[in-house]
N, C-alpha and C positions, 0 to 999 in steps of 0.2 A: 371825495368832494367833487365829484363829478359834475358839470351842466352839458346838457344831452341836448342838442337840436336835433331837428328832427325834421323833414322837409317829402314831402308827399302833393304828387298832384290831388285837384278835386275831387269830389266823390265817395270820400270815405269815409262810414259811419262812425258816430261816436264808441260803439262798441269795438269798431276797429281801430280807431284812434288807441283806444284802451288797451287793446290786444299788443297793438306794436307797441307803446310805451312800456306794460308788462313785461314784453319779451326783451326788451334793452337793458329795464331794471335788471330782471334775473341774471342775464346775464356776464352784467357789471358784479355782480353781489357774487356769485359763483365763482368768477373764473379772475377776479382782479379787487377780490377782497373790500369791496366795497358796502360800508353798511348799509344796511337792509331799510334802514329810517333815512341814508343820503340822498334823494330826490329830488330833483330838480329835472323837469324838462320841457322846452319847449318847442311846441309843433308851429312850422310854416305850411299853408293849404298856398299851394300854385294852381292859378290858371293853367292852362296847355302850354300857354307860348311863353310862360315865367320860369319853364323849369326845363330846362336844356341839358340832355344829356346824348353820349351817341351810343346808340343801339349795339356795337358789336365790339367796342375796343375791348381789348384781353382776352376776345373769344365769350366774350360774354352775345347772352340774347335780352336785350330790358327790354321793358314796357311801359308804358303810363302806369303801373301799377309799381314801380321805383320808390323804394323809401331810399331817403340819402340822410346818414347818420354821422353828425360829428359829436364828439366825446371831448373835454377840455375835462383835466385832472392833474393832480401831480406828478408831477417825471419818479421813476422809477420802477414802473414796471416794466417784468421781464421782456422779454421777446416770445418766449412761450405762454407766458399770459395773455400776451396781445393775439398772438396766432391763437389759444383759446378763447377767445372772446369771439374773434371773427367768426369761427366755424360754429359755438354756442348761437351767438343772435343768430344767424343765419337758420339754424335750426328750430328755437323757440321763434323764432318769426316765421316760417312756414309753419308749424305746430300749431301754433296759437293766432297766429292774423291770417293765414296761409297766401304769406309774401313769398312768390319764390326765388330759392336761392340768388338766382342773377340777378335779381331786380335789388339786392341788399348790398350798397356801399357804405362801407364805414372808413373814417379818417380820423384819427388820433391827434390832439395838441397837447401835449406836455406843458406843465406849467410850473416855475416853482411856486413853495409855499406863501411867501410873500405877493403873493397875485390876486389873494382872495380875500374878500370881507364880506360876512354871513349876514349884516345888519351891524346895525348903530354905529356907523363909523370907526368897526373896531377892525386891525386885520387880527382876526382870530389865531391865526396860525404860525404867528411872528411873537416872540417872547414880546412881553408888553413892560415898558419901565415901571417902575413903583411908586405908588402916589408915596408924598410926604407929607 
């Protein structure tokens, strides 16, 4: 149950758009069991001066060419799912958008199940009382 933001400065084609949402999907699907039909995501396009990041923390080198990826999903995956995940985007996202490496931030928010409702004002994922 994943919703995927997604945040990139201007400039980049719809096919790239494509690319990088691809390469998040798979990733989520592979390495943290997420179905293959759960998609949901949404892209922010920043001006220059809307999307601040600094160039070198953690030994890192970014560019304007920066995707910056949050994940919101259900709490309990591993710690080695998560450490798979990173290194997977990271990878189908130079492969397929050819973002590289350092330019790829991803941040996790755990959620429980009672957090989400898929449409019609129901929470799907919360046992539901019984009509009488």
């Amino acid at each position: 149950m994943p919703l995927v933001r997604i945040d990139v400065n201007e400039g980049r084609s719809e096919r790239e758009f494509r690319a990088i949402g691809d390469a998040i999907h798979e990733a989520l699907v592979t390495t943290c069991g997420v179905p293959a039909d759960d998609r949901f995501q949404v892209f922010t396009v920043h001006h220059s001066k809307t999307l601040i990041y600094d160039e070198s923390f953690m030994a890192m080198h970014r560019t304007d060419g920066i995707v910056l990826v949050q994940v919101t999903f259900n709490a309990g995956r591993t710690t080695e799912q998560k450490v798979a995940l990173y290194r997977r985007a990271a990878e189908l996202l130079a492969e397929k958008a050819g973002v590289v490496p350092d330019d790829v931030f991803i941040n996790l928010v755990e959620v429980q199940r009672e957090n989400w409702s898929f449409g019609r004002g129901v929470a799907q994922l919360v046992a539901q009382p019984e009509k009488k």
